[in-house]
LOGUMI-325411 format. One line per 3 residues: number of its first residue (from 0); their letters; for each residue x negated, y, z of C-alpha. Coordinates in nm, 4 decimals. Layout:
<nodes>
NUM = A = X/Y/Z ~ ...
</nodes>
This chain:
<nodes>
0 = XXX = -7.5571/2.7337/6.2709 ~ -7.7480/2.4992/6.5674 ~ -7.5886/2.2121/6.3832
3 = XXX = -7.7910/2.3284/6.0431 ~ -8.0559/2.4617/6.2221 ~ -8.1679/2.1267/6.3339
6 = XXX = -8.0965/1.9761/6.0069 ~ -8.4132/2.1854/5.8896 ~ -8.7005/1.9280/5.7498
9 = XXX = -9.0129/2.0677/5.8859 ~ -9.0931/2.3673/6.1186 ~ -9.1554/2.6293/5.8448
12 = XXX = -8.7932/2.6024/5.7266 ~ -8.6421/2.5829/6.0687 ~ -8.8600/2.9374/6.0842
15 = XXX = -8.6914/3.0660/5.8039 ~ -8.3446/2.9702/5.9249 ~ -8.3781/3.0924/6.2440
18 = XXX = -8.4363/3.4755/6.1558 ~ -8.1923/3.4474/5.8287 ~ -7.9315/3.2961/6.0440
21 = XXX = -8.0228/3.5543/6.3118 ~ -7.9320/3.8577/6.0851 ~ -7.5781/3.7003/6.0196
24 = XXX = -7.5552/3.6002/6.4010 ~ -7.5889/3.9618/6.5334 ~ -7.5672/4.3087/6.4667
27 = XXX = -7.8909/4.3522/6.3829 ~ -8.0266/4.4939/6.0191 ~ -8.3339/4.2722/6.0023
30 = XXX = -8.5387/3.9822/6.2267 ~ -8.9068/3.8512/6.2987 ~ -9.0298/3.5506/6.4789
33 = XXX = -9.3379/3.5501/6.6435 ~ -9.4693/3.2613/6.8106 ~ -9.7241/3.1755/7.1116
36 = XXX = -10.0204/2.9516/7.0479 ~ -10.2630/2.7960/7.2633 ~ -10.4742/3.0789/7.4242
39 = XXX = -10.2164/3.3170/7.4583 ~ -10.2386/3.4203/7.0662 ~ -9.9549/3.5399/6.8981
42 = XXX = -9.8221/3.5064/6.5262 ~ -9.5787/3.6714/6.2992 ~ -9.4154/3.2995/6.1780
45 = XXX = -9.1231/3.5028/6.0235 ~ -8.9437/3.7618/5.9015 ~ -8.6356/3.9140/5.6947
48 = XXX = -8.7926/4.1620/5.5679 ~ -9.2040/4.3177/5.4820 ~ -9.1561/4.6321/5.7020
51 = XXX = -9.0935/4.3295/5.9732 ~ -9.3394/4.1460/5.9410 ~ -9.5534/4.4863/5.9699
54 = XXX = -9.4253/4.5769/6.3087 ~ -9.4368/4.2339/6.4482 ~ -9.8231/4.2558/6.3067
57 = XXX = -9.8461/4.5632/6.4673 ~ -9.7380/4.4332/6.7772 ~ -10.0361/4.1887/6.8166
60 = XXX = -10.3020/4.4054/6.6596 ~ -10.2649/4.7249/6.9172 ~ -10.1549/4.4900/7.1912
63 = XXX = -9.8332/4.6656/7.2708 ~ -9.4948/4.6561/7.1840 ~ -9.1087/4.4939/7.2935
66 = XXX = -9.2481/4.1068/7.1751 ~ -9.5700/4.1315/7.3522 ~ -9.3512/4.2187/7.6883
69 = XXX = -9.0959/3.9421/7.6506 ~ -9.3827/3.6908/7.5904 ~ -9.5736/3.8439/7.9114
72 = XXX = -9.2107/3.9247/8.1309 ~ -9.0214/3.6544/8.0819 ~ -8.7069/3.8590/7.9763
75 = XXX = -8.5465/4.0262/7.7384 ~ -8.6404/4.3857/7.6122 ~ -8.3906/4.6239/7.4833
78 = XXX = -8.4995/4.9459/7.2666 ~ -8.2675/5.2205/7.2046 ~ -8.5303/5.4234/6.9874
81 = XXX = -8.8394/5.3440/6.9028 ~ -8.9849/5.6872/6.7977 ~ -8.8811/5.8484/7.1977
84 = XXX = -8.9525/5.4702/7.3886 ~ -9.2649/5.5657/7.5993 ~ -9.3446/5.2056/7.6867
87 = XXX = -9.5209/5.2014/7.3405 ~ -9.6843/5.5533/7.2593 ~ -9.8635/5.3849/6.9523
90 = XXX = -9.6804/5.0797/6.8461 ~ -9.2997/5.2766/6.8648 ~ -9.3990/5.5847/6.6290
93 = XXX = -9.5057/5.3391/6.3416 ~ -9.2163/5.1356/6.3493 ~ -8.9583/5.4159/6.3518
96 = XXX = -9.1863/5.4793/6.0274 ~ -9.1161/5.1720/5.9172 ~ -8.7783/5.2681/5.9380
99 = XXX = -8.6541/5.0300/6.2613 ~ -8.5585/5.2278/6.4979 ~ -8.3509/4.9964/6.7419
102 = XXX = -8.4763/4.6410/6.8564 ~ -8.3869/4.3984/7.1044 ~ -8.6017/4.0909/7.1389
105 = XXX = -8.5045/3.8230/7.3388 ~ -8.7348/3.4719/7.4241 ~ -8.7601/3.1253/7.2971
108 = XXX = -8.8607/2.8534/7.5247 ~ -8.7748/2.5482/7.6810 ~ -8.7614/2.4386/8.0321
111 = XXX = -9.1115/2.4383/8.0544 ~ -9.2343/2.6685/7.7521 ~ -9.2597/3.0076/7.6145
114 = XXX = -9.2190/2.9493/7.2388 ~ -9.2225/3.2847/7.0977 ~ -8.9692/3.5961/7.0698
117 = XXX = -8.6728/3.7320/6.8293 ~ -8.7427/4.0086/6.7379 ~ -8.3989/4.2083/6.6007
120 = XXX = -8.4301/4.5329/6.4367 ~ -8.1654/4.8288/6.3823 ~ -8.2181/5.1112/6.1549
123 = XXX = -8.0293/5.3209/6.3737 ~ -8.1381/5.4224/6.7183 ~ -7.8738/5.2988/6.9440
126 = XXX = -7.7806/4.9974/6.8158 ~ -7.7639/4.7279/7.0245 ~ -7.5910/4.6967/7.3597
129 = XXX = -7.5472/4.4201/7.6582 ~ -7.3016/4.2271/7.4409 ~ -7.5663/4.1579/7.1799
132 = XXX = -7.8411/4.0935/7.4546 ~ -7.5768/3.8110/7.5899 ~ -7.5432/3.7200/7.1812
135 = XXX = -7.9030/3.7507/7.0938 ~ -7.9635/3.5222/7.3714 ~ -7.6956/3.2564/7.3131
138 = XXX = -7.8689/3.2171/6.9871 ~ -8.2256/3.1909/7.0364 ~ -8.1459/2.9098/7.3029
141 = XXX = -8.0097/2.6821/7.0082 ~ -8.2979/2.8050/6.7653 ~ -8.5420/2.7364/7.0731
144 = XXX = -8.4309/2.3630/7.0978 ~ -8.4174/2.3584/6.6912 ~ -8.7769/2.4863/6.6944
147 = XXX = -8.9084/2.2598/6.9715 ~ -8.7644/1.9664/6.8135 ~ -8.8897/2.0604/6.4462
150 = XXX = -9.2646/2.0995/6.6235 ~ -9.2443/1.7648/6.8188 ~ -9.1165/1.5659/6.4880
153 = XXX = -9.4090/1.7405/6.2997 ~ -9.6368/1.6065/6.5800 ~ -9.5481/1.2500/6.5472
156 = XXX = -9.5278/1.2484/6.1808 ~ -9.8988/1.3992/6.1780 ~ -10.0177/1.1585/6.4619
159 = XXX = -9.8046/0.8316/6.2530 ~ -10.0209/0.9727/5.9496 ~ -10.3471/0.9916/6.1185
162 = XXX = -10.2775/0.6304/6.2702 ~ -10.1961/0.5153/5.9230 ~ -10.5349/0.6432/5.7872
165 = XXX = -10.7350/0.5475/6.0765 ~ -10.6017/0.1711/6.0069 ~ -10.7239/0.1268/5.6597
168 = XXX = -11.0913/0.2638/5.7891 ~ -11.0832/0.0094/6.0370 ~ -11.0108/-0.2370/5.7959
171 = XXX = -11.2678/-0.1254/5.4931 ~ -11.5109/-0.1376/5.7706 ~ -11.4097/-0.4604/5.9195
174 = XXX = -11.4766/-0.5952/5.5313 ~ -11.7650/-0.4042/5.4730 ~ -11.9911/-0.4948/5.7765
177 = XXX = -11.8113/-0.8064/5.9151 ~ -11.6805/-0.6573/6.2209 ~ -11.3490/-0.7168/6.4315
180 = XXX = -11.0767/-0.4713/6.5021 ~ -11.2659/-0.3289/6.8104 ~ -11.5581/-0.2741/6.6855
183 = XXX = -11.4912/-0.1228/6.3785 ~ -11.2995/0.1667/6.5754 ~ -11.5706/0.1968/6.8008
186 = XXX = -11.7905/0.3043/6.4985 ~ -11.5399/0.5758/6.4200 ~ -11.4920/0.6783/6.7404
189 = XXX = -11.8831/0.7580/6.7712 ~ -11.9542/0.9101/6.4390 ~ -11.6606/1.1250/6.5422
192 = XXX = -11.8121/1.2209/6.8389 ~ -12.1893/1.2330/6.7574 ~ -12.0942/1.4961/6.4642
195 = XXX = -11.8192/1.7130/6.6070 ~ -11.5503/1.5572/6.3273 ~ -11.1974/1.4774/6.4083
198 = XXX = -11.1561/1.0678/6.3918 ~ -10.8858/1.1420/6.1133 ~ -11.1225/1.3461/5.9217
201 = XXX = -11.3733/1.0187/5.9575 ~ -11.1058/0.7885/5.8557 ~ -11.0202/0.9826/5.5745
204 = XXX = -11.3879/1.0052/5.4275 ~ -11.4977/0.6765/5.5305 ~ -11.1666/0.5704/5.2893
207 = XXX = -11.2282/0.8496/5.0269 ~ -11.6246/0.6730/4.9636 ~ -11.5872/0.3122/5.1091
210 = XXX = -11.8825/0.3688/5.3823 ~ -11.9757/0.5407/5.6339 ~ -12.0533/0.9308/5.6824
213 = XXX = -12.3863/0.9442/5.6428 ~ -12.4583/0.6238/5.5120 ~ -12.6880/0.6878/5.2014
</nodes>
């Protein structure tokens, strides 16, 4: 599973794999992955199942709930039953409605990063126990290093794209107006600035029309 897991082509499907391969990994009936963003905001990147991806929703809409903790603790959070846990007098009613009654979610991170939580859901109260905390966690530190790896490789692929684009400006404008290397990025460096637009995006319409932005 780690071995496939980092065979994945792009973060979405390493997403995908983690909570399918999560299901088959552990007890658990069903799995969502939410992850952290810049500013503390958390998403819902996946889930087994729509009733999931409700709960994990949930979670980040009433601002309670076992992923919220593990992102805030630092640890893993075990619930027996959602419908009697009164850590969450809002969030663990709905979900037992949504028919999970157990979860355990457990944190991915690196040395120096929260990621996001696995969430694993039981339909039965009860379900989960210290072996599957030890299990649960064995996992998400391969799918943690999957998905780190699968967001850096998007990173540079984005940033070798960008480069790429930012190139062929230089050099339509280097044509265009007679300018060196230097120069020419200079002038996309200070359109980007003066109007609030990512250099990319100005590399990519300066290419798109053959001038510049607001050139009539």
């Amino acid at each position: 599973m780690a071995l496939a897991l980092h065979d994945e082509p792009d973060v979405e499907q390493t997403l995908d794999r983690v909570v399918e391969y999560a299901r088959a990994a552990t007890v658990c009936d069903e799995a969502g992955l939410m992850l952290v963003h810049g500013g503390g905001r958390i998403e819902t990147a996946a889930a087994t199942d729509p009733w999931v991806h409700k709960a994990d929703e949930l979670q980040n809409d009433i601002g309670e709930g076992p992923g919220r903790l593990v992102v805030e603790s630092r640890t893993s959070v075990l619930v027996d039953d959602t419908a009697a846990d009164p850590r969450w007098p809002t969030w663990g009613p709905r979900a037992a409605e949504f028919g999970l009654r157990s979860v355990l979610s457990v944190r991915l991170h690196t040395a120096h990063t929260t990621l996001g939580t696995l969430n694993l859901y039981g339909r039965r109260a009860g379900m989960f126990d210290d072996d599957d905390i030890d299990v649960a966690q064995i996992f998400a530190r391969h799918a943690s290093i999957a998905l780190a790896s699968a967001r850096e490789e998007d990173g540079l692929r984005e940033a070798i794209g960008a480069r790429h684009l930012i190139g062929l400006a230089q050099g339509m404008l280097m044509e265009r107006y007679g300018l060196d290397a230097d120069r020419a990025f200079a002038v996309l460096r200070r359109y980007s600035r003066n109007t609030n637009v990512k250099l990319r995006a100005v590399a990519e319409r300066v290419i798109a029309t053959g001038r510049l932005p607001d050139e009539p």
